[in-house]
N, CA, C and O atoms as CSV, one atom per row, in Angstrom:
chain,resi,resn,atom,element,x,y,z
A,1,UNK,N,N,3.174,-3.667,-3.901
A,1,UNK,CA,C,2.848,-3.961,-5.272
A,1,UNK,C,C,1.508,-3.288,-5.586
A,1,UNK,O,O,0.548,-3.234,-4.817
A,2,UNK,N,N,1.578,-2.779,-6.837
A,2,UNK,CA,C,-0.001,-2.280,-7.178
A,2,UNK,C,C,-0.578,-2.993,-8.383
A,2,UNK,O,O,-0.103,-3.183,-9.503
A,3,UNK,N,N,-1.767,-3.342,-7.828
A,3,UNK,CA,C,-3.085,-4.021,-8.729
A,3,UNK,C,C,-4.480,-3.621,-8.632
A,3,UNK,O,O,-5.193,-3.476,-7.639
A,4,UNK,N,N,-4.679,-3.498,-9.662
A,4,UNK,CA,C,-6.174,-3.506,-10.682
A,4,UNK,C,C,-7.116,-4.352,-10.069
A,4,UNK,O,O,-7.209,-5.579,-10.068
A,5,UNK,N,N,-7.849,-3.404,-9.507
A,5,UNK,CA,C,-9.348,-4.590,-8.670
A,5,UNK,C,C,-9.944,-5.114,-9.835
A,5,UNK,O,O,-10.332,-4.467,-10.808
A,6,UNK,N,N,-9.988,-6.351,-9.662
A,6,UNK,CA,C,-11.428,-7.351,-10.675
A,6,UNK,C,C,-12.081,-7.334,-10.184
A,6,UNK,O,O,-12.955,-6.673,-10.745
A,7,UNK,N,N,-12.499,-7.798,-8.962
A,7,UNK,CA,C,-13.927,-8.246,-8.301
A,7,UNK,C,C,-13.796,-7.384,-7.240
A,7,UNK,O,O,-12.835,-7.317,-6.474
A,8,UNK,N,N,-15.239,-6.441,-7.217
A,8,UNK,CA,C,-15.836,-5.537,-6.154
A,8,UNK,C,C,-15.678,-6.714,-4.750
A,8,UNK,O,O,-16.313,-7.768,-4.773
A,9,UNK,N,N,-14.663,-6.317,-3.465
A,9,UNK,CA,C,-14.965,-6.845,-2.535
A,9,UNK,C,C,-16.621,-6.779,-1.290
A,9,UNK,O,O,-17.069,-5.740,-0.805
A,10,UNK,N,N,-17.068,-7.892,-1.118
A,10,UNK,CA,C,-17.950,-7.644,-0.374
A,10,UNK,C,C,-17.673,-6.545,0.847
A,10,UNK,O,O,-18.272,-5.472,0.779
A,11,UNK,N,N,-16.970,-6.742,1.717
A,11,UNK,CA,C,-16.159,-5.842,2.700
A,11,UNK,C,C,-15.144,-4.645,2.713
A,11,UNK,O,O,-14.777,-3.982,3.684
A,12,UNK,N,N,-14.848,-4.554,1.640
A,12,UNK,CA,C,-14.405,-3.353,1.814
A,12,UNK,C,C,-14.722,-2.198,0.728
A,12,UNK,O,O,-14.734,-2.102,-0.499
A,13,UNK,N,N,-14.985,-1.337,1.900
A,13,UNK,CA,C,-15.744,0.142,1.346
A,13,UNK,C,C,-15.054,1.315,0.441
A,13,UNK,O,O,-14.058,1.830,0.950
A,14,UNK,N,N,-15.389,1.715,-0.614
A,14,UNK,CA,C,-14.599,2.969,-1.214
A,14,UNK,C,C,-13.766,2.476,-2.454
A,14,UNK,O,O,-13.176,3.331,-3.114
A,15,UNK,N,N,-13.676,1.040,-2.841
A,15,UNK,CA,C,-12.816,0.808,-3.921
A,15,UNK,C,C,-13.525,0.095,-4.524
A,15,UNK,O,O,-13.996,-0.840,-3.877
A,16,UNK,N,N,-13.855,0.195,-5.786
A,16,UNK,CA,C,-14.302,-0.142,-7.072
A,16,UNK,C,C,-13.954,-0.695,-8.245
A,16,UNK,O,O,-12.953,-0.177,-8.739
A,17,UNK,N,N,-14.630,-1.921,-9.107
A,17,UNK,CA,C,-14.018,-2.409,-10.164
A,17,UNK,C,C,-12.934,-1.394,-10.786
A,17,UNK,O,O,-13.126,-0.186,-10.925
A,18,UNK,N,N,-11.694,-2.129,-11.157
A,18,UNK,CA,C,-11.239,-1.110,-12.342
A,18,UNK,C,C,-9.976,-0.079,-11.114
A,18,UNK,O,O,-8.767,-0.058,-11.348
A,19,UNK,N,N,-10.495,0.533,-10.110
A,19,UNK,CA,C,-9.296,0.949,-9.195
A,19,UNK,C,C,-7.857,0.572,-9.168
A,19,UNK,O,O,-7.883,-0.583,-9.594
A,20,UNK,N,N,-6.631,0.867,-8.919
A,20,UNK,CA,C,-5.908,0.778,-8.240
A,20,UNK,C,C,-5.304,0.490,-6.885
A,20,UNK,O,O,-5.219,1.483,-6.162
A,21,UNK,N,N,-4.926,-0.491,-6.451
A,21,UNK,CA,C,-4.626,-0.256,-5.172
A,21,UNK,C,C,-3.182,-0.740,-4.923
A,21,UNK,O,O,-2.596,-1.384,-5.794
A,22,UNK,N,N,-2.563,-0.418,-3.666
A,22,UNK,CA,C,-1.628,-0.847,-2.871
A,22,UNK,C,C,-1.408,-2.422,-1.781
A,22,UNK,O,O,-1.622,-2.662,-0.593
A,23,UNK,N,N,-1.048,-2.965,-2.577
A,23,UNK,CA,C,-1.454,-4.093,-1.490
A,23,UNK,C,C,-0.043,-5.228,-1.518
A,23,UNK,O,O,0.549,-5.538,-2.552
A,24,UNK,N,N,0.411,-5.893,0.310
A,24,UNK,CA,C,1.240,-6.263,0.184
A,24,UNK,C,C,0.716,-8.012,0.527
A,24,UNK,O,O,-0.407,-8.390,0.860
A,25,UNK,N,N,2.177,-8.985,0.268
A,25,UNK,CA,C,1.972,-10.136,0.675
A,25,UNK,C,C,2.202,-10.745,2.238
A,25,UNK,O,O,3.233,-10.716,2.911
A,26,UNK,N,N,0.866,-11.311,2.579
A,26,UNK,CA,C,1.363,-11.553,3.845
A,26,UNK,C,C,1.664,-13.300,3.419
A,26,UNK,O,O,0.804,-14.015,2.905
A,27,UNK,N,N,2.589,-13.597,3.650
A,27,UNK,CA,C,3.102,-14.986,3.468
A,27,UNK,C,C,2.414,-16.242,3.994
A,27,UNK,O,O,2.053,-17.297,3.472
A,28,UNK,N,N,2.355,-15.590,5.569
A,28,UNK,CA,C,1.804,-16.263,6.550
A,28,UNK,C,C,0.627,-16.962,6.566
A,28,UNK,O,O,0.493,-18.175,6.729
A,29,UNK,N,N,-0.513,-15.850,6.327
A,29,UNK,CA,C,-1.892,-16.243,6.378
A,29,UNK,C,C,-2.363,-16.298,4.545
A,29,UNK,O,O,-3.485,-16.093,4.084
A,30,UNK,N,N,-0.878,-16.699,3.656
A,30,UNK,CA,C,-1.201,-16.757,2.280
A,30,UNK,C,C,-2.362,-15.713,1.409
A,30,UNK,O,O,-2.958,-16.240,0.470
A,31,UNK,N,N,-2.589,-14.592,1.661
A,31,UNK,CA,C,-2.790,-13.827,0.858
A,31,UNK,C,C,-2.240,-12.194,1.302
A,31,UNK,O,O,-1.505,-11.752,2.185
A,32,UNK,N,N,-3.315,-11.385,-0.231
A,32,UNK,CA,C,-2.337,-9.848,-0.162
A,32,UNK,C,C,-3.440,-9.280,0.700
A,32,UNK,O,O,-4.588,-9.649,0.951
A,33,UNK,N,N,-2.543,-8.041,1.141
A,33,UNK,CA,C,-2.923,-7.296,2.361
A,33,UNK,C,C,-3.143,-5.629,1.772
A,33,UNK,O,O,-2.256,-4.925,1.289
A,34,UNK,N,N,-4.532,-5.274,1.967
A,34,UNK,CA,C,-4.510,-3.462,1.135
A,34,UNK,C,C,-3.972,-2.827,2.442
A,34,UNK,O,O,-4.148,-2.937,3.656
A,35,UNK,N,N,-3.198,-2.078,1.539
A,35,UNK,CA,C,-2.429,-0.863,1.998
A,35,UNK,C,C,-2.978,0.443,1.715
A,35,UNK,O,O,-3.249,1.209,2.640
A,36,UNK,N,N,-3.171,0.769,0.442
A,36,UNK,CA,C,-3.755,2.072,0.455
A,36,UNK,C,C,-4.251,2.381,-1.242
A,36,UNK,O,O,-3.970,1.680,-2.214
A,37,UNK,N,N,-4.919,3.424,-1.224
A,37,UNK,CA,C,-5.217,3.668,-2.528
A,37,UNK,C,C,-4.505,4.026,-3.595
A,37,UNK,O,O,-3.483,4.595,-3.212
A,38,UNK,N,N,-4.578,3.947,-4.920
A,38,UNK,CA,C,-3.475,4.803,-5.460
A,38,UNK,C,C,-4.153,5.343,-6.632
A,38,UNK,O,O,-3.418,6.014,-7.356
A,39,UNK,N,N,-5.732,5.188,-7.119
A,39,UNK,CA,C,-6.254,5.864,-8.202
A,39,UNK,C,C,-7.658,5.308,-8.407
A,39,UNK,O,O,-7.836,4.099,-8.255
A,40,UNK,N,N,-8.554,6.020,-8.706
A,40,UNK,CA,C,-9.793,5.179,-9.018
A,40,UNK,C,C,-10.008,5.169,-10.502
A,40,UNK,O,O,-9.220,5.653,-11.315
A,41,UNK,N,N,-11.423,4.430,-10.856
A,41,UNK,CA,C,-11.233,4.055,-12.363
A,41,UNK,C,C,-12.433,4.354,-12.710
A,41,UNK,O,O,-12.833,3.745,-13.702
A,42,UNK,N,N,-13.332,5.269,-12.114
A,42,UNK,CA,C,-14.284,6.011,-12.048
A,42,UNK,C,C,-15.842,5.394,-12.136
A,42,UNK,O,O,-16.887,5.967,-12.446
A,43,UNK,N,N,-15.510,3.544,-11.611
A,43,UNK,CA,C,-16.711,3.197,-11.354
A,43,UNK,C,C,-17.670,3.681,-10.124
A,43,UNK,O,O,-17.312,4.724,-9.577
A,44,UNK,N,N,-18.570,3.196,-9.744
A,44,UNK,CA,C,-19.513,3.277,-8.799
A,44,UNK,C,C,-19.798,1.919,-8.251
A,44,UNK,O,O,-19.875,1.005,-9.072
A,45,UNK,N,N,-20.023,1.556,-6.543
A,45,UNK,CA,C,-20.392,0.727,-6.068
A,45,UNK,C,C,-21.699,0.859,-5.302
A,45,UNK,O,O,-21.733,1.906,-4.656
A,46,UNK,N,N,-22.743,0.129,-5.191
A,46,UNK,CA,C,-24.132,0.207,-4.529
A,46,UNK,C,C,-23.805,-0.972,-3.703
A,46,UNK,O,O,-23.638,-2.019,-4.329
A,47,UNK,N,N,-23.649,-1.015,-2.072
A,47,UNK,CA,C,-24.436,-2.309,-1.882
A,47,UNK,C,C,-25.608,-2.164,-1.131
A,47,UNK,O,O,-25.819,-1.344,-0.238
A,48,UNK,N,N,-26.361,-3.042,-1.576
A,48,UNK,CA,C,-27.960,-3.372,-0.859
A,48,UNK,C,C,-28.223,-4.902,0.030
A,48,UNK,O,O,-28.111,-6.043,-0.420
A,49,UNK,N,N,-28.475,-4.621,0.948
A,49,UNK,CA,C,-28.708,-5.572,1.967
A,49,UNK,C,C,-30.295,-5.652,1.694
A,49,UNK,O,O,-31.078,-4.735,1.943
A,50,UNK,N,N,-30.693,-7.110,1.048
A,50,UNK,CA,C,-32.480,-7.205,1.171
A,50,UNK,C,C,-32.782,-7.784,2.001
A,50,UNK,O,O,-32.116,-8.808,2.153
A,51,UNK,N,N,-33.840,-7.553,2.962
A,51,UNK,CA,C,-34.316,-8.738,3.533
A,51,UNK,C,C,-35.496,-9.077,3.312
A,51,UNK,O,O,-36.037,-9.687,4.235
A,52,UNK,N,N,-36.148,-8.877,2.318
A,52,UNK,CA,C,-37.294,-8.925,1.682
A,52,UNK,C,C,-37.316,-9.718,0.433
A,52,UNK,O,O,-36.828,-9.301,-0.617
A,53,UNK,N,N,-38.065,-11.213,0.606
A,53,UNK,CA,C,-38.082,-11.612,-0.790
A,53,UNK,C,C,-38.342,-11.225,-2.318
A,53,UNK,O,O,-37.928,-11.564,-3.427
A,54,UNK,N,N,-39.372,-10.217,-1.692
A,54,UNK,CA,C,-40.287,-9.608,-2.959
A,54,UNK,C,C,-38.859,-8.496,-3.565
A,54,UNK,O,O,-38.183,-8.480,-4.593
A,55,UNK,N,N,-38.875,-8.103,-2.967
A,55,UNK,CA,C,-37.588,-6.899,-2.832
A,55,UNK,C,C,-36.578,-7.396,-3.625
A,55,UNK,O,O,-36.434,-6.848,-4.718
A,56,UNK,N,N,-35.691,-8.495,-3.270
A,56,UNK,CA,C,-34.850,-9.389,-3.912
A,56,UNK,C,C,-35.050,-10.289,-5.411
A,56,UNK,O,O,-34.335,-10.937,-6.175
A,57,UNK,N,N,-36.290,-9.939,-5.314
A,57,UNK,CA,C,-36.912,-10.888,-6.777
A,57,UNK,C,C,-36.899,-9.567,-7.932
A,57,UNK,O,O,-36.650,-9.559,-9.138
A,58,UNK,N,N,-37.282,-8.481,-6.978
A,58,UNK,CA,C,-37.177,-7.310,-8.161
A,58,UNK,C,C,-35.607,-6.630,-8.393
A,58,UNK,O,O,-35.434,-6.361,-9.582
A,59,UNK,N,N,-34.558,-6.331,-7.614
A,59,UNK,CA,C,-33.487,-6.626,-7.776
A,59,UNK,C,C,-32.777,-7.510,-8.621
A,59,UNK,O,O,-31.688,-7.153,-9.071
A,60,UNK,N,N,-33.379,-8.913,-8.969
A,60,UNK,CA,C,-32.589,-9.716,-9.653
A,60,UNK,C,C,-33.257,-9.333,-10.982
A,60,UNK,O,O,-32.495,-9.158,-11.932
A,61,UNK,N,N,-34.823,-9.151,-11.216
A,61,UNK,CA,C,-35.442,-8.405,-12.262
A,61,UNK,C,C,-34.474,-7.132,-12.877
A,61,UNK,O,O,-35.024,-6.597,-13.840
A,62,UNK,N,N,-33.451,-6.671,-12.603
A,62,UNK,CA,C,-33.105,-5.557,-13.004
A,62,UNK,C,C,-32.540,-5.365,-14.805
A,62,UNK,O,O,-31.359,-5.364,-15.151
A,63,UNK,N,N,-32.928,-5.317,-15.106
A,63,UNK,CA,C,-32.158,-5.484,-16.615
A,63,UNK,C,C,-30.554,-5.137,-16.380
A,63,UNK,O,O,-30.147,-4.496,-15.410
A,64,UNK,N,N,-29.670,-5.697,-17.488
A,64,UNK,CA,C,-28.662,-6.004,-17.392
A,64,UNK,C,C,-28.181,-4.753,-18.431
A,64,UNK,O,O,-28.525,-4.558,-19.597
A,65,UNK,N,N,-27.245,-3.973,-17.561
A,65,UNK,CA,C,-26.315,-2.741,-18.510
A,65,UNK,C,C,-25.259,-3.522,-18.994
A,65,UNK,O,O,-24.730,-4.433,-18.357
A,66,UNK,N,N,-24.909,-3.108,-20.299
A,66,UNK,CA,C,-23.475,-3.201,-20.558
A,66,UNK,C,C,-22.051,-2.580,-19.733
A,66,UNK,O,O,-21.686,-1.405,-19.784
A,67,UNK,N,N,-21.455,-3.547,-19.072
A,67,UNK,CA,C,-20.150,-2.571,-18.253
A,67,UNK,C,C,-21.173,-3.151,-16.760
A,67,UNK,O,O,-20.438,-3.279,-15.781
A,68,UNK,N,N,-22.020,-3.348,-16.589
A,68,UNK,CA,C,-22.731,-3.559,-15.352
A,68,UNK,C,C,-21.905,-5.202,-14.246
A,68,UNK,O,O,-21.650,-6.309,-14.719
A,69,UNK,N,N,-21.704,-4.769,-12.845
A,69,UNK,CA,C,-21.358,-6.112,-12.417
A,69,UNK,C,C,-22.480,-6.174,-11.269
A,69,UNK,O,O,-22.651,-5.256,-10.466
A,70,UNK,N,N,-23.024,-7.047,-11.282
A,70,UNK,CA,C,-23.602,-7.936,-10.463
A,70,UNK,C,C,-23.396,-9.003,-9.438
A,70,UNK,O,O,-23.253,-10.196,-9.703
A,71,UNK,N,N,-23.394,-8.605,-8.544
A,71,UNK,CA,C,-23.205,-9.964,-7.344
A,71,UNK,C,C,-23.857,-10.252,-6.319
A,71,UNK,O,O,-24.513,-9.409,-5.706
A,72,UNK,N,N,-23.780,-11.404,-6.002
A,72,UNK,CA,C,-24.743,-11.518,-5.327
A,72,UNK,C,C,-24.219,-12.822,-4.052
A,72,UNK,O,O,-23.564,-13.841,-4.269
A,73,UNK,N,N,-24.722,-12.379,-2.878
A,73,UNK,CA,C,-24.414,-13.481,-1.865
A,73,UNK,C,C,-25.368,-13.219,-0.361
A,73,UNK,O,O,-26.057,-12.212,-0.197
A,74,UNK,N,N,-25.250,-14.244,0.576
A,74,UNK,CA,C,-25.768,-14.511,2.026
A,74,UNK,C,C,-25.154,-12.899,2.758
A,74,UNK,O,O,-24.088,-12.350,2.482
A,75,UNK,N,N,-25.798,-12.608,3.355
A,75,UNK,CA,C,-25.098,-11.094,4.528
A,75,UNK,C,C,-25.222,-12.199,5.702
A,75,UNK,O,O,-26.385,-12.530,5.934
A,76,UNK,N,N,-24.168,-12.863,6.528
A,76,UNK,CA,C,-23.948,-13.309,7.827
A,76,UNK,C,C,-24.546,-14.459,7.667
A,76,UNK,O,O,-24.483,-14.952,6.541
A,77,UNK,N,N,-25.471,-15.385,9.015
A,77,UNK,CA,C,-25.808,-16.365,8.970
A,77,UNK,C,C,-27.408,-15.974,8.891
A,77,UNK,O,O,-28.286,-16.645,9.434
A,78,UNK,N,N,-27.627,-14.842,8.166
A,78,UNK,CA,C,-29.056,-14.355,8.532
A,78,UNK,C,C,-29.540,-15.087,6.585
A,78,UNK,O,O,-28.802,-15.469,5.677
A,79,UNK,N,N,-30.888,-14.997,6.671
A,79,UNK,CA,C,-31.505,-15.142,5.821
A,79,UNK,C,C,-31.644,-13.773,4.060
A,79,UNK,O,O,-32.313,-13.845,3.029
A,80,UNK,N,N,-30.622,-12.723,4.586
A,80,UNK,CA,C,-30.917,-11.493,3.911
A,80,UNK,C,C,-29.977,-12.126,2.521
A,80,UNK,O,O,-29.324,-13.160,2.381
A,81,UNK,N,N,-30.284,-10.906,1.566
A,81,UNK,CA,C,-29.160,-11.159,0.173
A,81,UNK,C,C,-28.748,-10.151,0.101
A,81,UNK,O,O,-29.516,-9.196,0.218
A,82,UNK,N,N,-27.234,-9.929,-0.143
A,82,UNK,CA,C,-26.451,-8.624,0.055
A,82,UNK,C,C,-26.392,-8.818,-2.131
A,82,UNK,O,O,-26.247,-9.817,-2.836
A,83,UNK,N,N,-26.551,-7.613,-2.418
A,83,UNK,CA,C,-26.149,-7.696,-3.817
A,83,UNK,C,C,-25.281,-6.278,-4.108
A,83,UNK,O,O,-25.635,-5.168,-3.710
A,84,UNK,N,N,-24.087,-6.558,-4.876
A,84,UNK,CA,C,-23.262,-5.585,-4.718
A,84,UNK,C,C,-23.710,-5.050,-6.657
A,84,UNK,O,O,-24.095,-5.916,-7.441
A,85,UNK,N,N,-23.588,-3.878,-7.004
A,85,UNK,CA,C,-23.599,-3.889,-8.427
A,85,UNK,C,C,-23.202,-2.160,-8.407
A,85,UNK,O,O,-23.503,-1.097,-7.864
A,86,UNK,N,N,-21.890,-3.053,-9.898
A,86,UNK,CA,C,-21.017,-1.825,-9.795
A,86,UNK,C,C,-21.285,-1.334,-11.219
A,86,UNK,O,O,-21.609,-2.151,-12.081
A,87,UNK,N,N,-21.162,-0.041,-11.499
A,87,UNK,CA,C,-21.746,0.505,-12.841
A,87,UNK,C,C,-20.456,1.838,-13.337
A,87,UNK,O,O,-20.119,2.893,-12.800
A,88,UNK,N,N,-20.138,1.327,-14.250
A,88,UNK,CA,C,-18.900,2.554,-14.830
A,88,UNK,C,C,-19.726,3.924,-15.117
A,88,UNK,O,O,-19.137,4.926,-15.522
């Protein structure tokens, strides 16, 4: 089946809001499984691993684009902030 990424995955590399992809159902472990690409949608993905508070405070300082996604979460059991932000 092919679907339209909404949300930039934390983990996986090379596919972007707005993409295409290939992806099947695994029944078992109740969700879909990527298979392969099938078109991009000509966004851009950055991710940044901070481990710096100051660093992370100016990051969240960033002014907000229109079309801009922002996210933000823990990298592992470490103290860092992974922020993903995708820009058309």
């Amino acid at each position: 089946m092919e679907v339209q990424v909404r949300n930039t995955p934390f983990y996986v590399k090379g596919i972007a809001v707005g993409d295409i992809v290939r992806v099947r159902a695994d029944h078992e472990r109740r969700e879909f499984v990527f298979e392969e690409f099938v078109s991009e949608s000509g966004h851009s993905t950055v991710r940044i691993i901070i481990k710096d508070d100051d660093a992370g405070d100016m990051v969240d300082a960033t002014p907000s684009v229109p079309g801009r996604l922002i996210r933000r979460g823990t990298y592992g059991r470490s103290t860092c902030r992974r922020t993903l932000i995708t820009h058309p």
